[in-house]
C-alpha positions in Angstrom: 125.8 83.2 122.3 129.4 82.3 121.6 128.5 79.1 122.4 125.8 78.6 120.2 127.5 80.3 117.6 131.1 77.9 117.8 129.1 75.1 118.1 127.4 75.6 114.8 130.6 75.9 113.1 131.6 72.6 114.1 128.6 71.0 112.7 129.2 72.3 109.4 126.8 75.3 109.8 127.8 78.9 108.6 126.5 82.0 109.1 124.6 83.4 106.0 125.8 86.9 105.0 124.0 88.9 102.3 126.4 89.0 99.1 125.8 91.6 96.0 128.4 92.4 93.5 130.8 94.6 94.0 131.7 97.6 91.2 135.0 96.0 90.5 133.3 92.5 89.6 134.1 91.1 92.9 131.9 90.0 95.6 130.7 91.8 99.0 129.3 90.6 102.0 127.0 92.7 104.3 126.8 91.8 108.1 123.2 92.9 108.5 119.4 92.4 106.8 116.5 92.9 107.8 113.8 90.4 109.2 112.0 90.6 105.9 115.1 89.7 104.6 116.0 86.7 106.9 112.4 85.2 105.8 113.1 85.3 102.1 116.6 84.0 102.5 115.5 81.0 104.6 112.6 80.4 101.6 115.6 80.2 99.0 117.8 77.6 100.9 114.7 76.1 101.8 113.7 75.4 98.0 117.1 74.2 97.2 117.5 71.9 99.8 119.7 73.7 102.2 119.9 72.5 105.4 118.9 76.1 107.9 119.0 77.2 111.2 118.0 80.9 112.7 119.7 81.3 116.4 119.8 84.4 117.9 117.8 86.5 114.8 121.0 85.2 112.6 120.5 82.6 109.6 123.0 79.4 109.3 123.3 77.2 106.6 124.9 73.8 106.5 127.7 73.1 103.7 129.9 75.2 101.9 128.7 77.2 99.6 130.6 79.8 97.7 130.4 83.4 96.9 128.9 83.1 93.7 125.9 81.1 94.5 125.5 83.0 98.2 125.3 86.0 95.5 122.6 83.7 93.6 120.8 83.0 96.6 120.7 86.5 98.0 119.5 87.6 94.1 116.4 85.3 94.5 115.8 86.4 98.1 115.3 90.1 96.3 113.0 88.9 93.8 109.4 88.6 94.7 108.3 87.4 91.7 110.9 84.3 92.1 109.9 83.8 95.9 106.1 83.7 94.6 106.8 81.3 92.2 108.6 78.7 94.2 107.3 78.1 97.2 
């Protein structure tokens, strides 16, 4: 899995982590979602033209993107009523 994982990283790919706002105004990321979750998130970069991989139950994305739109991304991933409307 290392492997996989380091190898990924040199191709530009990161590992998506879940990002919600924090009480201070920041940003936090959570390690884990669920598979439900892992779906809707690959819908969202999907839509928006994000390059995605899943290896080993974990999403990776291709580029950098920053905290703010991950926090965007993770948003729409929540909302079903965005998910049904852009398929």
């Amino acid at each position: 899995m290392c492997i996989c994982l380091l190898a990924c990283r040199g191709n530009g790919f990161n590992e998506y982590k879940p990002v919600y706002e924090s009480k201070s105004g920041g940003f936090i990321k959570i390690d884990s979602y669920s598979i439900i979750h892992k779906e809707k998130i690959k819908q969202v970069f999907l839509y928006y033209g994000v390059e995605v991989k899943e290896i080993n139950g974990r999403v990776f994305y291709k580029g950098n993107v920053d905290d703010e739109l991950l926090w965007n991304y993770t948003r729409k991933a929540n909302d079903s009523s965005w998910l049904s409307s852009h398929q």
